[in-house]
ZAMARLUM-861010 format. One record per atom (N, C-alpha, C): residue in one letter; x negated, y, z negated. Coordinates in steps of 0.1 Angstrom, whole numbers, plus 5000, padded with zeros to 4 digits. Atoms other than C-alpha are relative to their C-alpha. Example, Ala and Ser with C-alpha at 12.3 -4.5 7.8 and 13.67 -1.06 7.14 Angstrom:
2
A499149885000 A487749554922 A499150125000 S500949895000 S486349894929 S500850114992 
***
This chain:
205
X501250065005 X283416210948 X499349925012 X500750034990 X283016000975 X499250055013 X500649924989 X282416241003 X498950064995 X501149975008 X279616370976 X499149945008 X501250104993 X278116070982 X500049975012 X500650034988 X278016031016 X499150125001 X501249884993 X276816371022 X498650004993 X501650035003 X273816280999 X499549935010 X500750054990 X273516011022 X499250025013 X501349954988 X272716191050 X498950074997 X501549955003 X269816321031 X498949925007 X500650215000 X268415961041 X499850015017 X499950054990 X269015971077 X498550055007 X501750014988 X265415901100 X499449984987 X500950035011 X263715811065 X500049864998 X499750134998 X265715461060 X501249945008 X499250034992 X268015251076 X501049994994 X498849955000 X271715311076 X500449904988 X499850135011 X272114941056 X499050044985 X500749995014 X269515071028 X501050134994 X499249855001 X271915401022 X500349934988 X499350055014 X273915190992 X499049954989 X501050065003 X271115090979 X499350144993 X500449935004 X269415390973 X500650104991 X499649915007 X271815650964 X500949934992 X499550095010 X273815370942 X499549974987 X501449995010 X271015360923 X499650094990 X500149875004 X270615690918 X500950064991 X498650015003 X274415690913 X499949984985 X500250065014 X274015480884 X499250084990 X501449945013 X271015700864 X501050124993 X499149944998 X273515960870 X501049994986 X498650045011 X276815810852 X499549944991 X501350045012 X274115620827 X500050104990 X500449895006 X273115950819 X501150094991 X498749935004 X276316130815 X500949904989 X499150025011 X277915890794 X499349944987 X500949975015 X274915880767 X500150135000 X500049855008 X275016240765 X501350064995 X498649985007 X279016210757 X499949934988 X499650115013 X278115950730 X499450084994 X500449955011 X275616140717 X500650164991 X499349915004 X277516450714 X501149964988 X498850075007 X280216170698 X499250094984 X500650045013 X277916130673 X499550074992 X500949925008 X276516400661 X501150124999 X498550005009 X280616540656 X500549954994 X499550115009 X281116260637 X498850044988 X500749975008 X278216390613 X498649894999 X500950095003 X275816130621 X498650045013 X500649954990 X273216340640 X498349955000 X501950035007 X269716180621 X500349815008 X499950074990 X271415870645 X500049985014 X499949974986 X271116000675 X499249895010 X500650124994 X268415770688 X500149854989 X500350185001 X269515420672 X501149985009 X499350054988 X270515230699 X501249964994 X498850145000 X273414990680 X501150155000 X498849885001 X275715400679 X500049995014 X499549934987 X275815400716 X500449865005 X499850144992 X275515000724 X502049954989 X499150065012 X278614980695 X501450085008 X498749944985 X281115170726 X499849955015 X500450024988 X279314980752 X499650155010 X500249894990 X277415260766 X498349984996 X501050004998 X273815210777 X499150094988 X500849945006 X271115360750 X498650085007 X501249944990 X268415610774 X498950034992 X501749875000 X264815670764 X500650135011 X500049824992 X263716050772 X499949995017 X500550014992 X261815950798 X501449905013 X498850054992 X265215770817 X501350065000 X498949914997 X267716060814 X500250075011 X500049944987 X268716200840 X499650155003 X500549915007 X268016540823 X498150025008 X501950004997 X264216440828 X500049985014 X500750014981 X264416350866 X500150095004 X499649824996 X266016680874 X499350044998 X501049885003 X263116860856 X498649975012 X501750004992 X260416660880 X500549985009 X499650024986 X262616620910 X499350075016 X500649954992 X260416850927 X498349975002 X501450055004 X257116660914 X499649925013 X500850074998 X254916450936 X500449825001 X499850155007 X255316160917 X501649944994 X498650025003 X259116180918 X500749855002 X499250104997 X259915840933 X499349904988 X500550105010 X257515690905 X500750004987 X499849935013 X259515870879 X501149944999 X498950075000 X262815710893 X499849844995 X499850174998 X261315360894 X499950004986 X499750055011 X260515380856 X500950044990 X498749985010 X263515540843 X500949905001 X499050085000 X265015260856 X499749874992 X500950135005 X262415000846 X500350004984 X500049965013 X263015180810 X501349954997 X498450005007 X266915180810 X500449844999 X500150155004 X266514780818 X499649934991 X500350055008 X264114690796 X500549994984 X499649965007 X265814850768 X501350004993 X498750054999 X269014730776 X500149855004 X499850174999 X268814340778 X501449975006 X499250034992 X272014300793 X500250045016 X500149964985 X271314490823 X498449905009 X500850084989 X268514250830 X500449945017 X499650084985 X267814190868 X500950095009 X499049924994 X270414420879 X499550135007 X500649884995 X268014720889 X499049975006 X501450044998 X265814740912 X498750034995 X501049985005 X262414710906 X498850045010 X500849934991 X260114970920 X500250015013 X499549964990 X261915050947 X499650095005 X500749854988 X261615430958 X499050025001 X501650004998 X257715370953 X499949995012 X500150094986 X257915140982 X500950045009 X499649924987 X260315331001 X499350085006 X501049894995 X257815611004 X501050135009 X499449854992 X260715901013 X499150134994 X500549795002 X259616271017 X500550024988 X499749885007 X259516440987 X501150075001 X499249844997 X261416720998 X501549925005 X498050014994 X264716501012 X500049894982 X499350025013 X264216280976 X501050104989 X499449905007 X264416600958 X501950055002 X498149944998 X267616720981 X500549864998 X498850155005 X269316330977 X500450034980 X500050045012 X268516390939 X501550134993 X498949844996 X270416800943 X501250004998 X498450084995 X273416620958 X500649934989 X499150095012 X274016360930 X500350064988 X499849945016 X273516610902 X501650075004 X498949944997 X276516800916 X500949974997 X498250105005 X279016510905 X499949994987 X500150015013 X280516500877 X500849894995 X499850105003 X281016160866 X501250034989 X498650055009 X283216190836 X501050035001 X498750014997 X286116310852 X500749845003 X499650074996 X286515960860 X500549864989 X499250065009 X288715740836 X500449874999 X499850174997 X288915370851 X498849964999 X501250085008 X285615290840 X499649895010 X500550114993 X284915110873 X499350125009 X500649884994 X283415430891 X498949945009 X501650104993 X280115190902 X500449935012 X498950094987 X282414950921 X500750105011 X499349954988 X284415200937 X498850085010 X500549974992 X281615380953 X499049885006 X500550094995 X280015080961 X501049905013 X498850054991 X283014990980 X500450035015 X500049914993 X283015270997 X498949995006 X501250024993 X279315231011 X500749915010 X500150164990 X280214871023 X501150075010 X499449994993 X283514991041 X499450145006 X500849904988 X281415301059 X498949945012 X500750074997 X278915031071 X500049875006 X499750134992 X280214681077 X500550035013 X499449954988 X282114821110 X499250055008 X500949954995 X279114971124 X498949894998 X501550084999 X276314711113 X500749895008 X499950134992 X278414411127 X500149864991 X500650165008 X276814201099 X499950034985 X500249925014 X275914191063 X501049964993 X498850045013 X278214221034 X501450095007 X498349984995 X282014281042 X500749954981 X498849985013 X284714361012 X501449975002 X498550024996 X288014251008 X500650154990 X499949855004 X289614610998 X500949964986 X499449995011 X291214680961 X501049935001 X498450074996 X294414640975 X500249914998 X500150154996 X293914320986 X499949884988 X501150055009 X292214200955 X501349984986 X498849995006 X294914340935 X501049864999 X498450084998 X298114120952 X499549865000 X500150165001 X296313800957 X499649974984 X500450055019 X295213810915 X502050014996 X498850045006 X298813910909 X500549865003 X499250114996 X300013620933 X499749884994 X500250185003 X298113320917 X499650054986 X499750045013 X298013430884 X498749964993 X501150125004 X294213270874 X499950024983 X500649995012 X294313260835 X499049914995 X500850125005 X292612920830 X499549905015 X500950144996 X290312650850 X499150095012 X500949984992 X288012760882 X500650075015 X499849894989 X287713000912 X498950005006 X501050034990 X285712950940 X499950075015 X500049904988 X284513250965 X500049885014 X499650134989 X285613040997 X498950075010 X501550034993 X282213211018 X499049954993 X501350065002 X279513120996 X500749834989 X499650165007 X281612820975 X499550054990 X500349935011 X280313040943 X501049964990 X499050035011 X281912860911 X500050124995 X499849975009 X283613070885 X500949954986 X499050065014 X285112950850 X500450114994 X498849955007 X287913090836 X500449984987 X499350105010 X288613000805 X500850094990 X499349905008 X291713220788 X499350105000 X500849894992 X290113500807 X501150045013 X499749984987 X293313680829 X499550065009 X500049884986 X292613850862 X501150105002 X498649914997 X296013970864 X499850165002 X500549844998 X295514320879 X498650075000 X501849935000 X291114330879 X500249985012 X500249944987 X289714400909 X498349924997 
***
């Protein structure tokens, strides 16, 4: 999966800069696995005999799984991926899947590929490349994180600057070693509080 996504990435290359790469196809990433795992609920649901619920939101928000307008499926971008007005079509599927989802407030960008202004023709192939994956092979339910992980460590070493990750691994043995179930945690570059409160870490990432 990750080599997927790189190779979209070089859809990108001489359009934006090497640092916007995670950014973009992350994004995209996300409409993607959004997509795919409303069209497993709704499949749930309409095996379970409850098919005249297919659009109310509280059957899909009630497994934690995002609720999509039409117009924010991924279904739909694929039909206009070759449209014109394709990067407008990304920015409001996403504008949609936020507004619609109150918990994702803030978390997407907003109007982004507008204002990138890529070709047509390499959005369409970046869009090509991501349909190709198939998200629900994936069973750790952090799939976002790990390719996001994966961007940063293809990029920190080459840009010099920027954001830098401490790797899984790593993340892993220092939560086993201290254990944090109760009182505060504090990112030691930005001094970023966190409160704990009968909340383990033991083994997140």
């Amino acid at each position: 999966m990750e080599e997927a996504l790189w190779k979209a990435a070089d859809k990108l290359r001489g359009s934006v800069e090497s640092a916007e790469y995670k950014h973009v196809v992350l994004s995209l990433f996300f409409l993607k696995f959004a997509s795919d795992k409303y069209e497993e609920q709704k499949a749930k649901i309409i095996a379970e005999g409850h098919e005249k619920f297919v659009e109310n939101t509280a059957f899909y928000t009630k497994d934690n799984v995002f609720y999509l307008p039409p117009e924010s499926r991924w279904s739909y971008v694929m039909e206009n991926a070759k449209q014109d007005d394709i990067a407008l079509k990304i920015d409001t599927a996403l504008y949609t899947i936020e507004n619609t989802n109150p918990i994702l407030k803030g978390a997407l960008p907003d109007n982004y590929y507008s204002r990138l202004q890529l070709d047509t023709t390499k959005l369409a192939s970046l869009l090509d490349e991501i349909n190709k994956i198939d998200t629900t092979k994936d069973k750790e339910n952090d799939i976002i994180g790990r390719m996001y992980e994966y961007f940063l460590s293809k990029f920190a070493i080459a840009e010099g600057k920027g954001e830098f990750y401490i790797p899984k691994s790593i993340v892993k043995l220092i939560a086993e070693m201290i254990e944090p179930y109760n009182g505060k945690l504090y990112e030691s570059k930005t001094q970023n509080l966190i409160q704990i409160n009968d909340c383990p870490l033991r083994g997140a990432a």
